[in-house]
C-alpha positions as CSV (number, residue, x, y, z in Angstrom):
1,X,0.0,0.0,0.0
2,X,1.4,3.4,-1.3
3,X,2.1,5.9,1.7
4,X,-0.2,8.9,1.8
5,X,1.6,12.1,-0.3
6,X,1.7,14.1,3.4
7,X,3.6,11.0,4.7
8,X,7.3,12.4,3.1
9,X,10.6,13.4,5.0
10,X,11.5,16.8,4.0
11,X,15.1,15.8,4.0
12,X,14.8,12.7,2.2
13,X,12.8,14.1,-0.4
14,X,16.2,15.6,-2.1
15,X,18.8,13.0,-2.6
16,X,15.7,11.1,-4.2
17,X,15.1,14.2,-6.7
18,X,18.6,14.0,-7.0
19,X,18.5,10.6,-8.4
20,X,16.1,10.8,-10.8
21,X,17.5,14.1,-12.1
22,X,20.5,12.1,-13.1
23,X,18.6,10.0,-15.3
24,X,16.2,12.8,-16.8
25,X,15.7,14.4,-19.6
26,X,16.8,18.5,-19.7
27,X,13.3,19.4,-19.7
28,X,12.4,16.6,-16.8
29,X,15.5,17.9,-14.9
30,X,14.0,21.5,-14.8
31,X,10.9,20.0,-13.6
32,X,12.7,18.6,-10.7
33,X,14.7,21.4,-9.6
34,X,11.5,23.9,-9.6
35,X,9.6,21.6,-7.2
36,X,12.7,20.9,-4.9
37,X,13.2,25.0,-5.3
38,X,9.2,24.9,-4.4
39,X,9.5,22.5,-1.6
40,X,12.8,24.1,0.1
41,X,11.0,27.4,-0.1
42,X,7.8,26.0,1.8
43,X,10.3,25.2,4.3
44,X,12.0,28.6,4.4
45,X,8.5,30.1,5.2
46,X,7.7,27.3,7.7
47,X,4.8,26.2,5.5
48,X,5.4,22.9,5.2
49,X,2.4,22.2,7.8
50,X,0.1,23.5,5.6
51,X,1.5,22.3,2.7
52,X,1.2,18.9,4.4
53,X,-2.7,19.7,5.1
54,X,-3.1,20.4,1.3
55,X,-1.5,17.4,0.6
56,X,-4.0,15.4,2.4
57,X,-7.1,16.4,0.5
58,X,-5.1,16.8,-2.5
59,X,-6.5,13.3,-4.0
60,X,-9.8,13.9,-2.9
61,X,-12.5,14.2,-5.3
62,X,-13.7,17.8,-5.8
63,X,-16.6,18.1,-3.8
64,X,-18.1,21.2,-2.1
65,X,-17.1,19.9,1.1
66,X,-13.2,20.4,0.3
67,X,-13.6,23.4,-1.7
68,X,-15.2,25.7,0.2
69,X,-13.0,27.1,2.9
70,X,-15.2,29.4,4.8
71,X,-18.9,29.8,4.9
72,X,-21.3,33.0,6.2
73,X,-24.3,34.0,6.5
74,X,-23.2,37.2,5.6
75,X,-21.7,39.7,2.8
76,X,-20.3,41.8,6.0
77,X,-19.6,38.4,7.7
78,X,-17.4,37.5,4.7
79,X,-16.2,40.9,4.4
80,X,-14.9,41.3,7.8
81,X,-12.9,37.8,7.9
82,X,-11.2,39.6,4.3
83,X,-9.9,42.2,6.0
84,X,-8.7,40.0,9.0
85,X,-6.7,37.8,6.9
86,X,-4.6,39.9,4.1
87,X,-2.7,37.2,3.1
88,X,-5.7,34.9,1.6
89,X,-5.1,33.1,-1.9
90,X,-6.5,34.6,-4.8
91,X,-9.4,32.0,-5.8
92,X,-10.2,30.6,-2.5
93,X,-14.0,29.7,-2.0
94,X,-16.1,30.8,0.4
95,X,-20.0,30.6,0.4
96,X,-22.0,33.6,1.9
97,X,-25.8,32.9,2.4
98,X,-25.7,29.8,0.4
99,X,-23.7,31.5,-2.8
100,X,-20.3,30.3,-3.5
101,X,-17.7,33.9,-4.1
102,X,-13.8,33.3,-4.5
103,X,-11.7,35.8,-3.7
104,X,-10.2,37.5,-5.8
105,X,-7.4,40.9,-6.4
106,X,-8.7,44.3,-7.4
107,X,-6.4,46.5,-9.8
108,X,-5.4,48.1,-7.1
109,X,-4.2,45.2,-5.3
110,X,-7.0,45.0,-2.6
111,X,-8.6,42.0,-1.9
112,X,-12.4,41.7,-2.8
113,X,-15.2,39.0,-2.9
114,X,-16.4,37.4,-6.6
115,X,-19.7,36.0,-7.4
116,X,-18.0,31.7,-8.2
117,X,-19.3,28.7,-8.6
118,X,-17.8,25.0,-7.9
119,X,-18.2,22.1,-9.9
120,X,-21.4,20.9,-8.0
121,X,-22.9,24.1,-8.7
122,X,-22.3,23.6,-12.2
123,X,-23.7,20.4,-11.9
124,X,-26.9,21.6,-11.0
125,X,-27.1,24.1,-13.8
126,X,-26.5,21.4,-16.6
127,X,-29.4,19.1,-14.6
């Protein structure tokens, strides 16, 4: 039975990248030293936690349950929580009053809340 992908060693991940860079194409070699640039730089921020969360859902069908990071009742609900957390991904989900938003970057680099829609609710539109 394969381990699951949050299951790793952060040290051990390297000499195996190593290996298999040896025996890569140029092109796959690239793609190896990105993610161990990738990885080594979630360590640098002391992200690997979270990264480690990710990786736990990361197989996971897409359902609503694992998309949808926060839910309100609220515009000012949702608003509020916005403010409080400036570093929030571009295209997280969150539903308010039953309607799924993502957030999303204004022009002027302010954070702001988009009318979205999962898969599910796409499903529902093609029924």
């Amino acid at each position: 039975m394969d381990s699951p992908l949050d299951d790793f060693e952060f040290d051990a991940l390297f000499p195996v990248m190593e290996r298999l860079s040896k025996a890569s194409s140029p092109e796959e070699e690239r793609v190896l030293r990105i993610a161990a640039y990738g990885l080594h730089y979630l360590h640098k921020l002391s992200m690997l936690d979270g990264f480690r969360m990710y990786l736990r859902d990361a197989d996971a069908p897409a359902t609503d349950e694992n998309l949808i990071e926060q839910e309100f009742v609220s515009m000012p609900d949702a608003r509020k929580w916005l403010s409080q957390a400036p570093g929030q991904n571009v295209g997280t989900l969150v539903r308010i009053a039953g309607r799924t938003h993502a957030v999303w970057r204004e022009a002027s680099g302010e954070l702001t809340l988009v009318p979205s829609l999962t898969p599910q609710d796409l499903e529902k539109h093609q029924k």
